[in-house]
N, C-alpha and C positions, 0 to 999 in steps of 0.2 A: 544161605537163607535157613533159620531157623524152623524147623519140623516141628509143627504141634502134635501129640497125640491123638486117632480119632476120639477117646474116652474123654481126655480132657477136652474138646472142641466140644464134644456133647457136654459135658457138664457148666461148661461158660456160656454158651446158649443158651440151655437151660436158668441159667443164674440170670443173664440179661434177661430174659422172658418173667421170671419172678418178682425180678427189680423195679421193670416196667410197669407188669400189672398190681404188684403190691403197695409202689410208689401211686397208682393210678388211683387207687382204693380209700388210700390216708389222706391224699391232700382233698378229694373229694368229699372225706367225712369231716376233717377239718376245717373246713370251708363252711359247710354247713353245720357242726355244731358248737365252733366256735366264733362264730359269727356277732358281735354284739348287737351291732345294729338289726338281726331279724327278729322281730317281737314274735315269738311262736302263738301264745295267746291269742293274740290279736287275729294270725292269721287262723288260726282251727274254729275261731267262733266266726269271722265267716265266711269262710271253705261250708262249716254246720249251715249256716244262713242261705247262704248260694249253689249249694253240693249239687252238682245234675250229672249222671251218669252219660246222657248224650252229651254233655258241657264239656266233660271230662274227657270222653272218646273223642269229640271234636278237636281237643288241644291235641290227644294224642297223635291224631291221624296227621295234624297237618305237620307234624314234627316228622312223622314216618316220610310225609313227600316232599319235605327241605329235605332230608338227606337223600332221599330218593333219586331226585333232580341233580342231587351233588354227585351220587352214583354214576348216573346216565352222562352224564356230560365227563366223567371221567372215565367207561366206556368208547364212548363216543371217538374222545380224543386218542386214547391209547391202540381204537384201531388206526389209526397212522403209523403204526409200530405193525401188530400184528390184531386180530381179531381176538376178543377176548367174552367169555359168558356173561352173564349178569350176576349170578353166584362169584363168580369168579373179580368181577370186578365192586362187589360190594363187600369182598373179604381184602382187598387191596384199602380201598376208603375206609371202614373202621377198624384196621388192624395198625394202619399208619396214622390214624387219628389219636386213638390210645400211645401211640408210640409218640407222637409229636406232643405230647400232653403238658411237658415242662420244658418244652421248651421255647424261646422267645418266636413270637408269633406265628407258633407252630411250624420251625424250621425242620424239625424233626420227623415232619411228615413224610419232607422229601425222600429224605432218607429208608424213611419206612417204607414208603412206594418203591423202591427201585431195589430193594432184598428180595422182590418180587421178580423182576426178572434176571437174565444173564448179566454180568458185567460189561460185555460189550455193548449192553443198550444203555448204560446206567444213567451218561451224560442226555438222551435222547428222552429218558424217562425223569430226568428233572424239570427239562426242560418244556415238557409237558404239561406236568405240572405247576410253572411258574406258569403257563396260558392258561389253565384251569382255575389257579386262585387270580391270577390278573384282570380275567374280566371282568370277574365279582369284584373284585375292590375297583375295577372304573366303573361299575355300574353304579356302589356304592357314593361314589365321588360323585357320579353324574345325580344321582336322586338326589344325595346330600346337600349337595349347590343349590338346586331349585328348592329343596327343604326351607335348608338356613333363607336363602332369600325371602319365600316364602312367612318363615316366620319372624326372620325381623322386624318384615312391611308392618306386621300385624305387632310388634309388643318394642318395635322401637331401639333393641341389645345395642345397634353397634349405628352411628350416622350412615348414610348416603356417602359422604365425602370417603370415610374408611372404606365401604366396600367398593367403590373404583378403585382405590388405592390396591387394595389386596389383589383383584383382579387385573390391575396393571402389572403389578409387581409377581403372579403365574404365569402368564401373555410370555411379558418378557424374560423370566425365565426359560419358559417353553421354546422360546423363540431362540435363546442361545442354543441350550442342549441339540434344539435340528441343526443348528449351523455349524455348531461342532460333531455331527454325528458320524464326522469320516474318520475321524480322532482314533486310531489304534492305543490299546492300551491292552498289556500282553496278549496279544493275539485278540483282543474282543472293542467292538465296535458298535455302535448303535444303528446304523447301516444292514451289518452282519449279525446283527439280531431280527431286522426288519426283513430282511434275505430269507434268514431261518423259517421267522411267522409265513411267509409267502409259501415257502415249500408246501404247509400244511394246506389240502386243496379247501376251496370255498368255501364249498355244501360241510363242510367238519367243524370248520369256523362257526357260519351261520347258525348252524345247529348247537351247538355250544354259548352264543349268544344268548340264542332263543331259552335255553335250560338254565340258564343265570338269571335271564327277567323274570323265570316261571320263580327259582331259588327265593332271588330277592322281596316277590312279592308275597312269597308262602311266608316267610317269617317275619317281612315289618308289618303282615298283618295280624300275625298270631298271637304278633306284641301287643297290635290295637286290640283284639278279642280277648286278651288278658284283663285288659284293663275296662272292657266292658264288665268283667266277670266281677272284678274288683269293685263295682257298681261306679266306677268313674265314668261321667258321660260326657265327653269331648265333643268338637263338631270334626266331623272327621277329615278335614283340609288342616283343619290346626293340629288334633293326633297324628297325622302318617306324615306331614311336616317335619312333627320334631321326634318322631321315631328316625325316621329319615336322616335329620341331622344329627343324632345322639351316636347314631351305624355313622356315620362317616367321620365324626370328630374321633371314638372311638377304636377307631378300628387305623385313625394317623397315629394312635401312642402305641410304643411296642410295651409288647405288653407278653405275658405267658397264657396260655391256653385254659389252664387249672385258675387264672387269677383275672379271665375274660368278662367274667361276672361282676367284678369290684370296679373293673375301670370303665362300664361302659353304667353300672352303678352310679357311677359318680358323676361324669356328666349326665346322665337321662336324671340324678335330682334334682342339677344343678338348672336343666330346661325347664321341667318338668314342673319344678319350684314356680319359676317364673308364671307358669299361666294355675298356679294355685293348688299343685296335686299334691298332698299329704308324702313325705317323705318316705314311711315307711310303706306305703302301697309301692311305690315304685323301688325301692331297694327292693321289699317281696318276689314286684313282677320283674324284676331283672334277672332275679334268681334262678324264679319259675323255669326263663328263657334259656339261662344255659345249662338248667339240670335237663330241660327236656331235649336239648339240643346238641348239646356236648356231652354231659355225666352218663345218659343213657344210651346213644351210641358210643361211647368209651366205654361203657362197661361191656357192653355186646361186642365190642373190637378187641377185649383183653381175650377173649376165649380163643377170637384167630390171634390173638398173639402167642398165647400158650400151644396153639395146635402149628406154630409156625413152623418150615421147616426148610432150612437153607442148602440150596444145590452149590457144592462145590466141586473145581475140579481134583481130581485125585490122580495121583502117577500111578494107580494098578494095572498090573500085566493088560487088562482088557481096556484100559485107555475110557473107562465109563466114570458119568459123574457119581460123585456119593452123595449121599443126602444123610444131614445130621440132623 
């Protein structure tokens, strides 16, 4: 086995930590300044018109308690490992955020999480975290279903006759994958993943649930309170509808972290159109959504990415880890 240097292991950590947060920094500005579709005009005259410093604070705060909530439920769950702070576990969620940043639908988070702890937990600590983002994406599916339903009833998109179809054709799918779920495939089973989710006791579950509905409701309404700001006045069954549905159509295409904005962009015009909302408002408050959501907890996460600092084992006389 090949011997790295300590100096050079510092200097390649270092260099990923750079790459990270410098790559983190460019497509963020790139995004936003090269953007054609955001009319800046348009929006500083009226941001001028509508400007409120509590308006302002308000968007801020409830951004502060989507991630917040994302925090705590990843706390939460990671005491099933071991007991961990809240300093401690909100330097895990924005340091792995930033780091999952380019990659397809922030697989790279995993990754980022589990530098966090020993290697012996690595597989325990992914695994954690595919229950942390999995509930939010069934919760997402479950609001987005009654959404889309919701707003077909009302603007007519797709027949009646199509949505049983579609609904037969999940049923049934759902219905093979449990009747195949004893089906080993190298070692992993749908079974033995249901085994695994059981280990974890109830009250961790529950509690986790409960912090995803809080998640979920903090930001498809932040998006509604966007669009009040934007002087758009919906009726607000038909807003949180196709908020509703824009997060769950959005959030089935893989997509990159840095480029979350453009595709969930694209459908919320494409709904959005439908019941008459000016395109560029909503490309705007899409924008709004993931700078306040994603750019500014990524930029706060690049600093624990830079202060990162990986426990390795070393063969010294005293048998102690080093830290690079």
């Amino acid at each position: 086995m090949i011997s790295i240097p300590h100096k050079t292991k510092q200097f390649l950590v270092l260099l990923i930590k750079l790459l990270i947060v410098g790559g983190a920094f460019y497509f963020i500005y790139d995004q936003l300044a090269n953007n054609n579709k955001l009319d800046w005009q348009k929006f500083i005259v009226l941001f001028k018109k509508n400007q409120s410093v509590s308006g302002i604070a308000f968007l801020l705060f409830l951004s502060v308690l989507n991630r917040f909530f994302e925090i705590l439920k990843w706390q939460n769950l990671v005491g099933f490992i071991h007991k961990i702070s809240l300093g401690e576990a909100t330097k895990q969620v924005l340091g792995a955020l930033t780091a999952g940043l380019f990659t397809p639908n922030g697989l790279g988070e995993y990754a980022g999480k589990a530098l966090f702890f020993e290697k012996n937990e690595t597989k325990k600590v992914i695994f954690l975290n595919l229950i942390c983002n999995g509930i939010q994406m069934i919760l997402t599916v479950i609001f987005g279903v009654f959404g889309l339903l919701y707003f077909n009833q009302q603007y007519n998109v797709i027949t009646t006759k199509t949505v049983i179809i579609i609904f037969g054709i999940c049923f049934l799918a759902f219905g093979i994958l449990f009747s195949l779920k004893k089906i080993n495939i190298k070692g992993y089973s749908i079974e033995r993943l249901i085994d695994k989710i059981n280990e974890i006791p109830k009250p961790i579950h529950q509690k986790n649930i409960f912090l995803a509905i809080c998640r979920f409701l903090v930001f498809s309404h932040q998006y509604y309170f966007l669009f009040l700001a934007f002087d758009v006045d919906l009726p607000y069954l038909t807003a949180i509808s196709t908020i509703t549905s824009v997060y769950f159509l959005a959030s089935s295409l893989p997509t990159f972290q840095f480029l979350d904005f453009a595709v969930k962009g694209s459908v919320a015009v494409y709904f959005f159109g439908i019941i008459g909302v000016n395109e560029w408002i909503v490309i705007f408050i899409t924008t709004l959504m993931w700078f306040l959501n994603v750019v500014l907890p990524a930029l706060i996460g690049s600093y624990y990415v830079l202060n990162f600092k990986i426990l390795a084992p070393t063969l010294s006389k005293g048998g102690e880890d080093e830290t690079l």
